[in-house]
C-alpha positions in Angstrom: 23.8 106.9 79.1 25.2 109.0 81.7 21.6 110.4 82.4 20.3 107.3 82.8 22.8 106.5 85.8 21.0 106.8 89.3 22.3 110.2 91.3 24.5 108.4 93.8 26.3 106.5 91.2 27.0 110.0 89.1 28.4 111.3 92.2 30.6 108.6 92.8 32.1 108.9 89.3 32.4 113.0 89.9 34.6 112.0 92.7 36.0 109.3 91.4 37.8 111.6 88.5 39.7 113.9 90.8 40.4 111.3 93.4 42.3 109.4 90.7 44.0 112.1 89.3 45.3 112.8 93.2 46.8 109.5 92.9 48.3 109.3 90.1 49.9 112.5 90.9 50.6 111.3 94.0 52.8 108.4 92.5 54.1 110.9 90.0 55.9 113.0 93.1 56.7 110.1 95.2 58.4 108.7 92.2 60.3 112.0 91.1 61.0 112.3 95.1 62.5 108.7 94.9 64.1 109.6 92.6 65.8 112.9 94.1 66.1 110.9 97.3 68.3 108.4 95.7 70.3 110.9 93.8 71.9 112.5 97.1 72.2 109.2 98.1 74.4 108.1 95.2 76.1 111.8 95.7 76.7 110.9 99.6 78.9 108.5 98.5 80.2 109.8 95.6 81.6 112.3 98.3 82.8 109.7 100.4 84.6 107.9 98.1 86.3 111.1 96.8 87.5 111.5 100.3 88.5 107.6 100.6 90.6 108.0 97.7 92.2 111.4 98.7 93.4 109.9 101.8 95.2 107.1 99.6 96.7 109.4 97.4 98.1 111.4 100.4 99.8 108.5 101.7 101.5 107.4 98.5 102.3 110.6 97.6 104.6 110.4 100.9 105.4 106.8 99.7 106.9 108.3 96.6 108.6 111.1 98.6 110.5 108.2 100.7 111.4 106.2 97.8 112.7 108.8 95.6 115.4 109.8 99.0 115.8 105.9 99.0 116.9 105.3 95.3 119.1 108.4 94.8 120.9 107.8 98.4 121.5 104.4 97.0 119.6 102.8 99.7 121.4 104.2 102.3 118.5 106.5 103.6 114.9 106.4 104.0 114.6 102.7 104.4 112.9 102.6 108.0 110.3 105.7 107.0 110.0 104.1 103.8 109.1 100.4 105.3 106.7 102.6 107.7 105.0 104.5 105.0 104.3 101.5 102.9 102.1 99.9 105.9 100.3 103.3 105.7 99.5 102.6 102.1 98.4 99.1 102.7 96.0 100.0 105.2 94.6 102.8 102.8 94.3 100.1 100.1 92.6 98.0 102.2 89.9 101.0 103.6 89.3 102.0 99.5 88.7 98.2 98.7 85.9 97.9 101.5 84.1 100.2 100.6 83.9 100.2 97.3 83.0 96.6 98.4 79.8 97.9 100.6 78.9 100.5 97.8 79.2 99.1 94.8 76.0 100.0 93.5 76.5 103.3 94.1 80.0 104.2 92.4 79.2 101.9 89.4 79.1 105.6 87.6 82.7 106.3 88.3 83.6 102.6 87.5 86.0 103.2 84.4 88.3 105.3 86.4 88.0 102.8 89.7 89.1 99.8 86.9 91.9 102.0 86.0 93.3 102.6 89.0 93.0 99.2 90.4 95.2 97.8 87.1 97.9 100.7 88.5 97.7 99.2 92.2 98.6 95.8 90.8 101.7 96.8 90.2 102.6 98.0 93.3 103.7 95.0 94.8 106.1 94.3 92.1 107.6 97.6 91.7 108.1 97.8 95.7 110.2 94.7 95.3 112.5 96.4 92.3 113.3 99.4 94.4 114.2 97.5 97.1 117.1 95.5 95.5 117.7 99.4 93.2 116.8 97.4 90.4 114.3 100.8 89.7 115.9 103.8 88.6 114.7 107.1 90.5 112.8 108.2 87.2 110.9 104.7 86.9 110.0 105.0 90.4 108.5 108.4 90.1 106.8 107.6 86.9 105.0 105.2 88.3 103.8 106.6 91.3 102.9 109.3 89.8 100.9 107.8 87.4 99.4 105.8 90.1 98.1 109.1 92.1 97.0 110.3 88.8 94.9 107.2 88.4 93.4 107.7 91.5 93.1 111.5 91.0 91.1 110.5 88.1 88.3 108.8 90.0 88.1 112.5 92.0 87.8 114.3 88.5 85.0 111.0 87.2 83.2 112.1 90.8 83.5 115.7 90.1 81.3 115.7 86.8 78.9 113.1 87.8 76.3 115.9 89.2 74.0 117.7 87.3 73.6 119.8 90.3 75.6 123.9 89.5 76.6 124.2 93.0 77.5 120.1 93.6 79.9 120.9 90.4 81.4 124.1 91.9 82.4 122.5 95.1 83.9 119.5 93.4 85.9 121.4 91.3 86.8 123.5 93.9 87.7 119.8 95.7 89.6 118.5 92.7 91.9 121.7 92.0 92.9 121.6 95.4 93.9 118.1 95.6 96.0 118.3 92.2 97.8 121.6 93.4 98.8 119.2 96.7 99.5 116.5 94.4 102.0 118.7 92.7 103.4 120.1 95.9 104.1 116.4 96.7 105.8 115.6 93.7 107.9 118.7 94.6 108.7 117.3 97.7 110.1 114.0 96.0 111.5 115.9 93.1 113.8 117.6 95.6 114.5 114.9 98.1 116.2 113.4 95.2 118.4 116.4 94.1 119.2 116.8 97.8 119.8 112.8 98.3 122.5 113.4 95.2 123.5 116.5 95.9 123.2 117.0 92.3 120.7 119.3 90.1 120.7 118.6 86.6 119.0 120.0 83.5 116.1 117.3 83.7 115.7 117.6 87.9 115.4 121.9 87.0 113.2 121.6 84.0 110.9 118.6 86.2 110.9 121.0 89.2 110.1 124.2 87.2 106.9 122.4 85.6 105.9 121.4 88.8 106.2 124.7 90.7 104.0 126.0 87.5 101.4 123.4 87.6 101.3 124.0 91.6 100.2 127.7 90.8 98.3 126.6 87.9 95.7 124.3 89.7 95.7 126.9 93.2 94.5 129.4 90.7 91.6 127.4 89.4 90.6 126.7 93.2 90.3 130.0 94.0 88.4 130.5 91.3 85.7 127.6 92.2 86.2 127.8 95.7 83.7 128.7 98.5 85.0 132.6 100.4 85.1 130.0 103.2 87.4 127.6 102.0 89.3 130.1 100.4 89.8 131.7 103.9 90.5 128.4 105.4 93.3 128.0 103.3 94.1 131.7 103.3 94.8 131.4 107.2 96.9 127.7 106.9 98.9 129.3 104.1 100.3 131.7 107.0 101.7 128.9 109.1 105.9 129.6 108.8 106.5 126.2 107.2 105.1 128.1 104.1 107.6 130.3 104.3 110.2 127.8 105.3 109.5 125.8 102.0 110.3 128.6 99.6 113.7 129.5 101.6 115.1 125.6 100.7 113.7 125.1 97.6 115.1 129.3 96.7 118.7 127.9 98.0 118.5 124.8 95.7 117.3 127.0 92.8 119.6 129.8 93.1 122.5 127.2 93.2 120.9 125.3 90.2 123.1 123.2 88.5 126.4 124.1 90.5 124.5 121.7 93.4 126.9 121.0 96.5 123.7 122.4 98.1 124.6 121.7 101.9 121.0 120.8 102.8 120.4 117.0 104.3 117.9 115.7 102.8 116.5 114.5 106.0 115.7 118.7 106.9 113.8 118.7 103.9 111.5 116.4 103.9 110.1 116.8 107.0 108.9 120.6 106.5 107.4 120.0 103.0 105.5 117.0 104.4 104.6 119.5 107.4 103.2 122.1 104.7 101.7 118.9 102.6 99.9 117.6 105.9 98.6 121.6 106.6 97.3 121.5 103.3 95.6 118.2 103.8 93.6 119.6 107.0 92.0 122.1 104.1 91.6 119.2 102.1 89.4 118.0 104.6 87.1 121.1 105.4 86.8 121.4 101.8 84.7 118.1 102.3 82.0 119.8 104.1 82.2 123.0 102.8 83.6 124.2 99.1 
């Protein structure tokens, strides 16, 4: 049959074979680039929404600082910072709800851990209310933020293995160890700003504080593990700053009296510096963003 075809048609089929194959190729790569394309889409704001929610987490971690000075100075302190810091928090709230509102395609991956956390938030309102009138104990307070930033820290960790991608996983881990060990270092900072609200250490405040200072070195270890030589540098050269040092000398005086307490440090000198050394570890938060 085929040698019955005229010459110009058998050329035309001779091309015609490798011409389609080209295209069909063709649609193969564009399709597999698509594809690609859209995956570092979907990673871009994977990213962004890690950040969105670390900045969230930083301010209620200072809500929960405030709070825990509040209840354990019986109201007495804290209540203008407090009031302040909550606004913060709102307006955090607010910035995670938009866009998760603009990308919801895009984080559906990570939507477990976003439902999760947005059943903690509900509560917020309500439990805001209770420590105002002390009707929450110091312990429920801290629970419950806590377990609120955990929530939240769990979206960063749901982010942090959504990548196939070696590297894309090394730099979120990197990302997510560093987060928790300032997450620890701001429970510390409430932890104590109780004790030093009461003047009082007891056997549950030291064993607290003890597992905090471990879980502190615990997740700086994995980051240096995971992390970049630039980010380790980075926070290298921020971990020089004095207020570093200034940390470790009140939280060494409150330890060294342990459970006698009568520490003679306000409370209001302490929170301040660990916020300073919180807020310097934030900055390395943030170039960890662009570079792990």
């Amino acid at each position: 049959m085929f040698q019955n075809l005229k010459i110009r048609t058998k050329l035309l089929l001779m091309i015609a074979v490798p011409v389609l194959g080209m295209i069909v190729f063709s649609i193969y790569n564009a399709r597999k680039d698509y594809a690609v394309l859209e995956g570092l889409v979907q990673t871009q704001k994977l990213t962004a929404l890690a950040v969105q929610v670390g900045e969230l987490s930083h301010q209620i971690q200072k809500e929960r600082g405030y709070t825990s000075g509040y209840l354990n100075a019986k109201g007495t302190k804290f209540r203008e910072e407090l009031t302040g810091q909550r606004a913060k928090v709102d307006h955090e709230i607010e910035a995670v709800a938009a866009f998760l509102e603009k990308n919801e395609a895009s984080v559906v991956v990570v939507k477990p851990s976003l439902d999760a956390a947005a059943s903690a938030i509900a509560k917020l309102k309500e439990t805001r209310s209770g420590i105002d009138t002390l009707q929450v104990t110091g312990a429920q307070a801290y629970t419950f933020y806590t377990g609120l930033i955990n929530s939240y820290m769990d979206v960063v960790a749901a982010v942090a293995t959504t990548s196939g991608k070696r590297e894309v996983m090394r730099q979120a881990t990197a990302y997510y160890s560093f987060v928790k060990a300032k997450e620890e270092t701001g429970k510390e900072r409430a932890a104590l700003n109780a004790v030093l609200a009461a003047d009082v250490l007891d056997q549950e405040k030291l064993q607290r504080t003890m597992t905090i200072l471990a879980a502190q070195q615990d997740y700086l270890d994995l980051f240096r593990k995971f992390g970049s030589p630039q980010a380790l540098a980075a926070y290298e050269e921020k971990a020089k700053a004095p207020v570093f040092g200034k940390v470790e000398e009140i939280r060494g005086a409150v330890l060294s009296r342990g459970l006698s307490g009568h520490f003679g440090i306000p409370a209001e000198s302490w929170f301040p510096v660990i916020t300073e050394k919180i807020d310097t570890m934030k900055q390395v938060e943030d170039v960890l963003t662009t570079t792990s």
